[in-house]
N, C-alpha and C positions, 0 to 999 in steps of 0.2 A: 768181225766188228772190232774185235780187242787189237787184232792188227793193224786196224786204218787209224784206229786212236790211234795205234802207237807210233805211225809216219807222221801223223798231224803232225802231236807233240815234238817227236824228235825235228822236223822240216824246224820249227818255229823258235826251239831253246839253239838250235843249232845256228841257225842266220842270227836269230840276236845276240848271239856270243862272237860273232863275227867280227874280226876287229875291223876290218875294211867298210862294214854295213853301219856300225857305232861310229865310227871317225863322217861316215859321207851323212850319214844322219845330225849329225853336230855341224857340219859348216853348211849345209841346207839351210839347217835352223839359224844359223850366224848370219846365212843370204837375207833369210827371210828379216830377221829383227834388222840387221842394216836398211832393208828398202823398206820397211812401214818406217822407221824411225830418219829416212833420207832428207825430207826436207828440212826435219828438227836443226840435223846436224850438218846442213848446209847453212839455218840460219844464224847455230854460233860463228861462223866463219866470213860471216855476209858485213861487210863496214858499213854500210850505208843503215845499219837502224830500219831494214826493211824497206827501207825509201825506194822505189823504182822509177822515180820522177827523172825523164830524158831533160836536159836544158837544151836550148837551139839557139843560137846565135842571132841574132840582126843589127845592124845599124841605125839609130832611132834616129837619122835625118835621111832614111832611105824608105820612100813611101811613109812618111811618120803616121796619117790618118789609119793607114791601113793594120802595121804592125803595133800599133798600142790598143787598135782596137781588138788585136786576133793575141794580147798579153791580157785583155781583161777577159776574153771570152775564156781562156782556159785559169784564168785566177777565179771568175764565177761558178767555174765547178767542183762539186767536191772529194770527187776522186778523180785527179787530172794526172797521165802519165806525162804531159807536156809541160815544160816549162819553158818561158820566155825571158830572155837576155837580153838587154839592151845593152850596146858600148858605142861612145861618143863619136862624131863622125873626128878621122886622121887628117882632114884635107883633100882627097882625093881618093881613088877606086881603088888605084894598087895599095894605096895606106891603108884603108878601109877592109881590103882582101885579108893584108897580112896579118892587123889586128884580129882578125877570126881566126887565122890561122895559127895564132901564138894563143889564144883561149884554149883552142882545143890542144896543143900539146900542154898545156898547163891543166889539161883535165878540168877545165871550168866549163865547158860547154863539150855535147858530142860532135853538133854541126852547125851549119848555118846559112840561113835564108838570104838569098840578091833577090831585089824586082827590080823588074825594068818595066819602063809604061809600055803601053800596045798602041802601035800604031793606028788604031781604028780610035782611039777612045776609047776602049772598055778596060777590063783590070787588067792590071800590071800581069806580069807575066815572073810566074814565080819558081826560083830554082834550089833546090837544096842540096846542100855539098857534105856529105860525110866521107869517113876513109872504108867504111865498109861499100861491102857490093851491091847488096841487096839489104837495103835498111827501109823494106816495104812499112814496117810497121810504124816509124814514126814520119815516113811519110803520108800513110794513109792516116794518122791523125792531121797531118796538117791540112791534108785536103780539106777533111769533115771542117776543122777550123774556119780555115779560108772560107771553104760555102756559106759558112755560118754568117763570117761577115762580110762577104759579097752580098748574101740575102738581104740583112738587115740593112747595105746598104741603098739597095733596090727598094726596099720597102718604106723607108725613110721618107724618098721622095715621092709616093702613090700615098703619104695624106694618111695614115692608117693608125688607129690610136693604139696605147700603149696594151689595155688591155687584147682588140685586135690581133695584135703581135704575139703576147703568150698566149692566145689561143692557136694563134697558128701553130706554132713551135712545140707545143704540148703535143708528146709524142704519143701514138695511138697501141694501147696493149693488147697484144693479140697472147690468148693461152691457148695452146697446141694440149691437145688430146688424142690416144690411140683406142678408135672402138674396133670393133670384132661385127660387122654384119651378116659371117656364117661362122661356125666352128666351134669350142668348148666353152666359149664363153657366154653367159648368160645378154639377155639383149638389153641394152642400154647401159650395158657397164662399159667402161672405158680408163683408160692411164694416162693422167697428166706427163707432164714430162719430166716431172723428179722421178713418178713409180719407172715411164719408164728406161729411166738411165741407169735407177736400180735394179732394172730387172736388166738388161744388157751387161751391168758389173756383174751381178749373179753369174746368169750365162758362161761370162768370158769366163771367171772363177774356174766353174765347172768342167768347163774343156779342156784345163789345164788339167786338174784333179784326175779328170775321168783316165784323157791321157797318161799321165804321171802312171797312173793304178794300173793300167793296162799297160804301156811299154816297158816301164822299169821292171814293176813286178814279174812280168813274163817271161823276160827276159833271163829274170834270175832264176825262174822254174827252169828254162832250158838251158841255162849254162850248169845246173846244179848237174840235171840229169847227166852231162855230155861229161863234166869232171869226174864222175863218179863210174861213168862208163871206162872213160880214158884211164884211172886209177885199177882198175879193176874190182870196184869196189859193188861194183851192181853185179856180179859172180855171186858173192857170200848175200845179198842181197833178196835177189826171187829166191833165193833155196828157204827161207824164211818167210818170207811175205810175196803173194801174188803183186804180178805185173800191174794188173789194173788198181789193184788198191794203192800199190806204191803210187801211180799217177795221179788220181784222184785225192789222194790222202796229200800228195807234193802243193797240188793245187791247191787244195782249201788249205794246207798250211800256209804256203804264201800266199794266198789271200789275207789271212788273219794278220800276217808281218805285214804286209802293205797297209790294212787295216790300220794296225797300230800307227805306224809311220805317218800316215796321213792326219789319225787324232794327233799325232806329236806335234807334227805339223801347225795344224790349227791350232791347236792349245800354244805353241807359242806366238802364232800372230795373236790371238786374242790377248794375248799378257804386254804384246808391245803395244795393239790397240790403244788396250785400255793406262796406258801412263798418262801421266797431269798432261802433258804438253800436247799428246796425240788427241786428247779428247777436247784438248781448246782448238785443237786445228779442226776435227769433224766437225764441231758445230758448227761450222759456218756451212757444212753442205749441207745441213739437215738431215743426215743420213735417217733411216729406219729400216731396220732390215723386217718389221713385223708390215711393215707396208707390201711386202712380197709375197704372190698366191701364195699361200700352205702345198697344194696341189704340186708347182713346182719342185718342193723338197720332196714328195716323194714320187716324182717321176727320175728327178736325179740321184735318188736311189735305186730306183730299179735300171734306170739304163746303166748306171756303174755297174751291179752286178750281171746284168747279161752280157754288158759287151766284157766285163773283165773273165767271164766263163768262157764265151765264144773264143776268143785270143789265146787265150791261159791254154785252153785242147790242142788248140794248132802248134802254140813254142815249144809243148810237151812232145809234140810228138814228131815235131821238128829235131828237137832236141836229141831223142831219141836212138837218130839213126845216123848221128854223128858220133866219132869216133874222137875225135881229137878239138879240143879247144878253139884252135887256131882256124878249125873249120866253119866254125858255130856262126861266125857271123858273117859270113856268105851265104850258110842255107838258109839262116832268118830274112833274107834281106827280101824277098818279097812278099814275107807275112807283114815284116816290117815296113815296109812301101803303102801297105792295103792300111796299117794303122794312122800313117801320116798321111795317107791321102784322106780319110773320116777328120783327120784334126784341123786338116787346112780346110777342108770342104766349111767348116763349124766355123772358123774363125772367121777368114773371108769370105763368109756367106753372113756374117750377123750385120753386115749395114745391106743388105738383099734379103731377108729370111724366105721371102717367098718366088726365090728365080727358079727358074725350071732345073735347073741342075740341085738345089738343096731339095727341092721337091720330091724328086727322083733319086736323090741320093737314102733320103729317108726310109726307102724302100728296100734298101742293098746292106742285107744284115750286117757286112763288116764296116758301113758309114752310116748304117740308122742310129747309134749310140750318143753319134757327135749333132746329126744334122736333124733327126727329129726332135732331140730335145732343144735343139737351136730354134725351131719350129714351133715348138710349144712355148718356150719361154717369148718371145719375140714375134713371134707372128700366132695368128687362130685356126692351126689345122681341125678338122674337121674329126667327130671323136672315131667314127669308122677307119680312118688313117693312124690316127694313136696305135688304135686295136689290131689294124694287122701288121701296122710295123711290130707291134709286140709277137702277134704270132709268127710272123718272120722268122724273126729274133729267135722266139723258143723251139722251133722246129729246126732252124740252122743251127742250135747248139745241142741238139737229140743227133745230129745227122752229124757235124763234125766231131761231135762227143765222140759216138758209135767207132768212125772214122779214124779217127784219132787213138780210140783204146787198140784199137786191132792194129796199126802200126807200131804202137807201144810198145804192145807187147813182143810184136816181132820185131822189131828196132834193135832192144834193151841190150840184144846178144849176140849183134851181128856187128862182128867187128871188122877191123880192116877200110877198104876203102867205102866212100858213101854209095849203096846198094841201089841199083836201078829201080826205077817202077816196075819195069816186070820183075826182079828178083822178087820185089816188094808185094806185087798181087802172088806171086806166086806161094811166098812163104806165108801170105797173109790167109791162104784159102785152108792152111793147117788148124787154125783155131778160128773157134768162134767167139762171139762178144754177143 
């Protein structure tokens, strides 16, 4: 026991005196306080005073009824990205064109409105010129506009009083809710659609997290082992301490470093969170994170730890039976494959939580960490499903554990080139685990 203490400790005072681990952990944390504090510091740099108001160009003796009626329609409201410009008719169309055309290199306008009448008699027929390609957005304001006063002109002439009209136009509020009609959720509860965008933010969080704890960490379990093979340094090593202690002590050590890393982590998002400017930007979304199941925190605590055990056996024991550094990550590359393929499955399954493929994915110990809690958070699996993706879980990590120490051990000392499967069963039927 006093020797698995003693791998812990050493695994964990050892990576954090790392200077490479201290430097990646500091510009991580640089990542992170840049991108909470990104908009801040896009809005010192912003000249417009936060304004995002487009102007649009027109001619006010071109269609005049039309375009002063569609200048007061977005002057009546009170957050308008639109603005409307009027400049005096030149004389003529090419006069008329080129005037728009010198506004906008004057930056007094982005673009600008022609009508032309229709042939049939109905509306003018309307075109808008900017220099971008796709300037969908303030085109599709100007539709919404337009309809607004092509309506009102339709409606004019059917006679219809004033109140009539804002009746009409009085827009109808529909609130979206998410219920559960089978699964962990109790009957008749359900998530408007702030809990659930925050429980989708949650989610995404997680995946990241879960990820991070699982790749990186792992990663460094089996580059340590494979450095310390290649040094000759795991010789003076088992003469000391058992194989399998060394494993399992490697492991929970870097568990606890990642640990840490992760509080570091959080502990500096929540410090940029919480500055003056960051907390006048959240109120406007209402955030709360106490609106979010309890239940959730700690299902994404236990899947962090099973799926960070289940992985953490396999890189070790990967790790293992590499000899040389420069090997290490070709032999990882299909444990590495099986952890990327759980983190896409999570990601691009959270606008589907319930498709046949995350369904199924939930069930396949190396993608149940990502996709059943994508499951649980996001959609209402059924609590039988919880339960045997956990038994899953814990029986694939007794099975690759077992698996994985018996290569270990035979790994640790077998140097030279990377040893076949049969070398592997062969040396492996020497000990037991």
């Amino acid at each position: 026991m006093n020797s698995f203490l003693a791998v812990i400790n050493f695994t964990v005072r050892n990576k954090l005196r790392t200077k490479s681990f201290v430097i990646t952990s500091i510009i991580f944390a640089l990542i992170i306080s840049i991108g909470v504090n990104l908009p801040y510091i896009i809005s010192l740099f912003n000249d417009d005073d936060g304004s995002k108001t487009t102007n649009v160009g027109y001619i006010e003796s071109n269609e005049p009824e039309i375009t002063e009626a569609l200048k007061n329609y977005y002057e009546r409201m009170d957050q308008s990205d639109l603005k409307m410009v009027g400049f005096p008719d030149a004389g003529s169309p090419e006069a008329n064109e080129q005037t728009l055309k010198d506004a906008m290199l004057e930056k007094k306008i982005k673009g600008y409105i022609v009508l032309a009448p229709d042939e049939a008699g109905g509306f003018p027929h309307v075109t808008y010129k900017s220099e971008e390609m796709f300037d969908t957005s303030t085109a599709s304001a100007l539709q919404t506009g337009l309809q607004a006063v092509k309506l009102e002109a339709v409606l004019q002439h059917a006679g219809l009083t004033e109140e009539q009209k804002q009746e009409l136009f009085t827009p109808v509020d529909v609130e979206t809710m998410q219920i559960a009609l089978t699964g962990t959720a109790a009957a008749g509860e359900g998530k408007d659609a702030a809990q659930s965008g925050l429980s989708m933010g949650f989610v995404y969080a997680m995946m990241i997290v879960l990820f991070m704890g699982i790749f990186v960490t792992s990663q460094l379990i089996a580059s340590e082992i494979t450095a310390e093979k290649s040094s000759r340094v795991m010789e003076i090593l088992v003469t000391s301490v058992a194989p399998l202690k060394q494993m399992f002590g490697k492991i929970t050590g870097m568990f606890i470093v990642g640990l840490l890393q992760i509080v570091f982590y959080v502990a500096v998002f929540l410090v940029n969170v919480n500055l003056p400017h960051n907390v006048d930007f959240l109120k406007n979304f209402n955030i709360h994170l106490s609106d979010i199941d309890p239940r959730l925190y700690v299902y994404a605590i236990l899947f962090f730890l099973t799926g960070y055990f289940l992985y953490a056996t396999l890189y070790a024991a990967v790790g293992s039976i590499v000899s040389r550094t420069e090997d290490l990550a070709q032999a990882l590359m299909p444990v590495t494959f099986l952890s990327l393929g759980g983190f896409y499955i999570g990601i691009f399954g959270m606008g589907t939580p319930d498709a046949m493929i995350v369904k199924v994915a939930s069930f396949i110990p190396f993608f149940s960490p990502f996709a059943m809690f994508l499951r649980i958070g996001l959609a209402s699996p059924m609590f039988w499903e919880i339960a045997l993706s956990f038994v899953i879980l814990f029986v694939s990590i007794f099975i690759f554990g077992w698996l994985s120490a018996k290569i270990y051990r035979t790994g640790v000392l077998m140097y030279g080139k990377r040893p076949t499967f049969k070398e592997l069963r062969k040396a492996m039927k020497a000990y037991k685990v």
